[in-house]
VEXVO-156739 format. One line per field, with one value per residue (C-alpha): x, y, z. Coordinates in steps of 0.5 Angstrom, whole numbers. Example, Ala and Ser with C-alpha at 12.3 -4.5 7.8 and 13.67 -1.06 7.14 Angstrom:
<lumbas>
c1 <- c(25	27)
c2 <- c(-9	-2)
c3 <- c(16	14)
</lumbas>
This chain:
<lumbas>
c1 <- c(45	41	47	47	41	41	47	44	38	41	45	39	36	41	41	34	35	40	37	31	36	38	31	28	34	33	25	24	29	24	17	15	19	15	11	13	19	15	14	20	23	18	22	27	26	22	30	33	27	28	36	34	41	38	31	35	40	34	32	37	39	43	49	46	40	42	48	42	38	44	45	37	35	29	31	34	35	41	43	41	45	51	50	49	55	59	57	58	66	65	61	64	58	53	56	57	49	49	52	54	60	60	60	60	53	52	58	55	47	50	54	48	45	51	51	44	44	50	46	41	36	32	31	24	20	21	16	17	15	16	20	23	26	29	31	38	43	47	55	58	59	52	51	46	45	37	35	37	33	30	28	34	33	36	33	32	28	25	25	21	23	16	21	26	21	27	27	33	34	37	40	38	41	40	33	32	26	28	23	16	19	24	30	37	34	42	42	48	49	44	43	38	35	28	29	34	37	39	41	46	49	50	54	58	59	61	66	69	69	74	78	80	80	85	89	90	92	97	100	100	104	109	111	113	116	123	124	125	121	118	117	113	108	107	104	100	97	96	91	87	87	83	79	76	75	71	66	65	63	60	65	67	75	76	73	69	73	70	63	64	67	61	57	61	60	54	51	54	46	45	52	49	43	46	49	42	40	33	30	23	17	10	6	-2	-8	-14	-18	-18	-26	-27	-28	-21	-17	-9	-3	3	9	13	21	24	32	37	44	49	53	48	42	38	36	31	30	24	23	15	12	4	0	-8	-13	-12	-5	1	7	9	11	16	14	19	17	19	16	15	12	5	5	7	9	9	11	10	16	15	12	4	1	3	-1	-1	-3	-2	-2	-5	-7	-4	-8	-6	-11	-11	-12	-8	-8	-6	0	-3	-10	-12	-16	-16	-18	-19	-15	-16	-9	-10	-3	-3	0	3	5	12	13	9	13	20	17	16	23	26	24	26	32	34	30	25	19	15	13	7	8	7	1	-3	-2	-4	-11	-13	-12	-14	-21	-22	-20	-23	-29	-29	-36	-39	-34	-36	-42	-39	-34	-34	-27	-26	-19	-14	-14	-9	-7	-3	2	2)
c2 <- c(-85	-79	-77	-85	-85	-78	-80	-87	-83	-79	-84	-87	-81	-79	-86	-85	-79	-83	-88	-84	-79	-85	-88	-82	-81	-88	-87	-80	-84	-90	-86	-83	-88	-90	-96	-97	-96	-91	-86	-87	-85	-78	-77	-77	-73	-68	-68	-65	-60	-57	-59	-61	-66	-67	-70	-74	-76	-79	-83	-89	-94	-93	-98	-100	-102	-106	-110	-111	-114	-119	-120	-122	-124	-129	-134	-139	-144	-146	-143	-136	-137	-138	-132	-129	-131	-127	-121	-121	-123	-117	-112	-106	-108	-105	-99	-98	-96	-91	-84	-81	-87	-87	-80	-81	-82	-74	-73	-75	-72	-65	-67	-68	-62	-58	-61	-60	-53	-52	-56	-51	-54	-50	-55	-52	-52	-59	-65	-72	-75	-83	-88	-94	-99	-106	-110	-109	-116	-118	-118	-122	-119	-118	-125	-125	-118	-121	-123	-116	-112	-118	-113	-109	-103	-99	-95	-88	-83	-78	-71	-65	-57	-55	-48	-49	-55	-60	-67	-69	-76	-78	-84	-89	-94	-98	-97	-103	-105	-106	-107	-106	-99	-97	-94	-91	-89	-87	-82	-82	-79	-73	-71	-68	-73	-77	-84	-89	-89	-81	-82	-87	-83	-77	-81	-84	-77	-74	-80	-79	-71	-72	-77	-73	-66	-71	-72	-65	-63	-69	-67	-60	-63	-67	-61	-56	-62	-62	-70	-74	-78	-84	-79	-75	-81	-83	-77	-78	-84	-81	-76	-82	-86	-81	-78	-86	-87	-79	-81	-88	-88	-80	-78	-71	-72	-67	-62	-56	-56	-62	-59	-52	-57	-61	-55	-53	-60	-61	-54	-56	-60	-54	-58	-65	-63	-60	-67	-70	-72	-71	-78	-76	-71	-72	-66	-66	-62	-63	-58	-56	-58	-60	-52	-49	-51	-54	-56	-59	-61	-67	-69	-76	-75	-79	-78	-81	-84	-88	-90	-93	-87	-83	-75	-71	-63	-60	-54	-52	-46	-46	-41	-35	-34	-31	-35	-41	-45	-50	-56	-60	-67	-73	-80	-85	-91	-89	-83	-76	-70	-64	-58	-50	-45	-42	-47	-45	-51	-58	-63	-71	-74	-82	-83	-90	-91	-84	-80	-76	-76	-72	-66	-60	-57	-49	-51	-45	-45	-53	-50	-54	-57	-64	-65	-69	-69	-74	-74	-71	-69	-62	-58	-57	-50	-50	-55	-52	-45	-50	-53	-46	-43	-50	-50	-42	-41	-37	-40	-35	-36	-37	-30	-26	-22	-25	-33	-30	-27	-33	-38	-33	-31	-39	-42	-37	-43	-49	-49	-42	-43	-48	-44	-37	-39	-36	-37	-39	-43	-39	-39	-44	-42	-36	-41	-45)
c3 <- c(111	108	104	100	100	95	91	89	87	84	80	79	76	71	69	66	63	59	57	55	51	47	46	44	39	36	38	33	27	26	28	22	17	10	10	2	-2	-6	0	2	-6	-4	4	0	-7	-1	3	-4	-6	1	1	8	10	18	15	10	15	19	14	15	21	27	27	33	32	26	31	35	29	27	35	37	30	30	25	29	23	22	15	18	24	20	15	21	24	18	19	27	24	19	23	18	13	17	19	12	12	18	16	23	22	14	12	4	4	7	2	-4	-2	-2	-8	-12	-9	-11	-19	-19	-18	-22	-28	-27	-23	-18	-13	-9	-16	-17	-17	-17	-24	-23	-21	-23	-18	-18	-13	-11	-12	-6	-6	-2	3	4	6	12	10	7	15	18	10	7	1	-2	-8	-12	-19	-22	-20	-26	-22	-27	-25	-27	-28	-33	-36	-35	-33	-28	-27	-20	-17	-12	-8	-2	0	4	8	17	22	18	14	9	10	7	0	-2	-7	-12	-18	-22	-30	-34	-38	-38	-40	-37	-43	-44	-37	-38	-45	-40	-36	-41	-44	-38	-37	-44	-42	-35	-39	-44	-39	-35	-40	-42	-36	-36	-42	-40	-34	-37	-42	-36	-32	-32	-29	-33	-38	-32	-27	-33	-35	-27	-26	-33	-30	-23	-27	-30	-25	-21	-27	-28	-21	-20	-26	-25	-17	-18	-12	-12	-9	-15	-11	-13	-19	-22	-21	-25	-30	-30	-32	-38	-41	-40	-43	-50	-50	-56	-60	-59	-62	-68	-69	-69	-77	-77	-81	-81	-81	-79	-80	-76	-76	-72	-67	-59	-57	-64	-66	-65	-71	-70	-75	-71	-74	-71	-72	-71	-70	-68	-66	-72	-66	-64	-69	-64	-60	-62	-61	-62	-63	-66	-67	-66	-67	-67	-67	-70	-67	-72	-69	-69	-62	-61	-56	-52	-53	-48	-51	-46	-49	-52	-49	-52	-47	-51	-47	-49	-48	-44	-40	-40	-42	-44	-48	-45	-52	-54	-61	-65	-73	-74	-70	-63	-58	-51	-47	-47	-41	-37	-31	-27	-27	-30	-35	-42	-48	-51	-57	-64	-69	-75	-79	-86	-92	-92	-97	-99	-98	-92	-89	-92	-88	-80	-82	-83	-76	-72	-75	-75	-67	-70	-67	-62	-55	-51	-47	-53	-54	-60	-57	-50	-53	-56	-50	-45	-48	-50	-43	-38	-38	-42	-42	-44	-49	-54	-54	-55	-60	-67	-70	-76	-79	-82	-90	-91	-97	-93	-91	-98)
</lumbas>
């Protein structure tokens, strides 16, 4: 009797250990999730910064808990009943959702950790910049689908490497609202760009690029091959047919090679700018805190292929600086960002009846300036003079000597600075 006894406890036991296992496995998935979709941009931006595959891999929902969802839903109208219906006869559509059993979704994450690194970003110094998210449309085999996740979005997520001082943007997919939080946030593909719209051109040039590598090494193939012509032109349509697909899903099936290849095309960001026809120069001068005089020269370029897109470069000195510095320029909206190099500082700036307005600003120590810059005439040998060094690279750096002196001593205290002053602008006919 004794013997039973302590077997059926035992059993009992183990039973619920189990069932406390399992419910802590889902209990830790769902217990720190997001409340907004914003948050859960930012989880997910974080899991790439830090590379972190099992925090990304919590962020989305457990097949059973999503068959639980559509088996015990509590819209019992009769059109959710037969939406509801569909998905238990399609029960793949959830498991598509849970990466234990769909291993794309960990694939494409570590695809994008690897391209990323490979176009030059160095994840641990990168900050989220913003967002851009849309409601995600629901296929047909999606239906039903709205009563377990009623929102769904997809969108572009804008990252800044404050090191390199360049803007990635990457992909998001399937961000879906589930039991009061928001999960999934599946990445799918990355570039450097900052707008939607040089995002989208640099995926179009990456497609056009892999077509053409495919078809080189299709060409190539036929030449040594000593079949017969159909066998030849099969094995050229093989290399197509698989370089499309790679570059519309941004899979990876090419493997390692596909991403040193990647690498290659798109370092020719120097080439593109070349092709850029400059179609107007605005020249400024203004002051840092209405005492340090500035000139700024800004260019407006586009790219002949497409003459709606519009491309910008500056150059700036102010003070008693010697050199002139170029500025990365990112435009969205009214705002202008202008970026030194290296990264020192930046200028936030919005620009209304000709006149730029807004602060510039120390990345280390948060130290800055209030800016005034009125668009004026230039003359023709000076702005020959700021052509040249653009054109040619001749323009200096943050971190030399002469540019180093004048920010440091003005930026120390922006108060005691005003009051002890004693700059005078440099005589312009030294560069007329």
């Amino acid at each position: 009797m004794k013997k039973h006894t302590f077997l059926v406890l035992l059993f009992l036991s183990l039973l619920a250990g189990a069932l406390n296992v399992d419910a802590g496995r889902h209990g830790r998935r769902y217990k720190t999730l997001p409340a907004t979709e914003g948050d859960l941009v930012g989880r997910v931006m974080k899991c790439l910064q830090n590379q972190d595959t099992i925090g990304y891999f919590n962020l989305f929902p457990p097949f059973d808990s999503l068959w639980q969802m559509v088996m015990h839903n509590p819209d019992h109208s009769p059109e959710a009943v037969a939406q509801l219906n569909e998905l238990k006869e399609h029960p793949r559509t959830l498991v598509e959702f849970d990466p234990y059993y769909n291993p794309a979704i960990m694939d494409r994450f570590s695809y994008v950790l690897k391209k990323g690194a490979d176009s030059g970003i160095n994840w641990p110094t990168v900050v989220l910049a913003r967002y851009e998210l849309e409601k995600q449309p629901a296929g047909r085999s999606m239906v039903g689908y709205e009563k377990v996740a009623p929102e769904r979005f997809i969108g572009y997520v804008f990252l800044r490497d404050l090191g390199a001082r360049t803007t990635f943007c990457v992909t998001l997919s399937e961000i879906q609202k589930f039991k009061g939080t928001f999960v999934g946030g599946q990445v799918n593909n990355i570039m450097e760009a900052a707008t939607i719209e040089e995002y989208n051109r640099r995926v179009e040039y990456e497609h056009n690029y892999f077509v053409r590598v495919s078809l080189a090494e299709a060409d190539s193939a036929m030449a040594n091959a000593k079949a017969d012509s159909l066998h030849a032109d099969s094995v050229k349509r093989g290399f197509l047919k698989e370089a499309r697909a790679d570059s519309v899903m941004g899979t990876d099936s090419l493997g390692k090679k596909k991403i040193s290849l990647l690498s290659g095309a798109m370092a020719d960001d120097d080439t593109l700018k070349i092709r850029r026809e400059v179609v107007e120069r605005k020249y400024y001068e203004g002051k840092f805190d209405d005492e340090i005089p500035v000139e700024m020269l800004v260019r407006y370029m586009k790219d002949p292929q497409n003459g709606s897109k519009m491309y910008w470069d500056a150059l700036y000195k102010f003070g008693d600086q010697k050199s002139y510095i170029k500025l990365e320029v990112t435009k969205t909206g009214d705002k202008w960002e202008f970026d030194d190099d290296p990264p020192v500082g930046s200028m936030e700036l919005i620009l209304k009846n000709k006149v730029f307005t807004g602060s510039w600003v120390n990345n280390e120590s948060q130290a800055g300036y209030d800016v005034v810059l009125k668009e004026s005439a230039v003359p023709p040998r000076k702005l020959e003079k700021m052509e040249k060094i653009l054109e040619e690279g001749l323009s200096g750096r943050t971190d030399e000597a002469d540019v180093q002196s004048e920010k440091t001593e003005s930026g120390k205290n922006q108060k005691s600075k005003k009051k002890s002053a004693t700059r005078k602008p440099k005589n312009r006919s030294d560069d007329e």
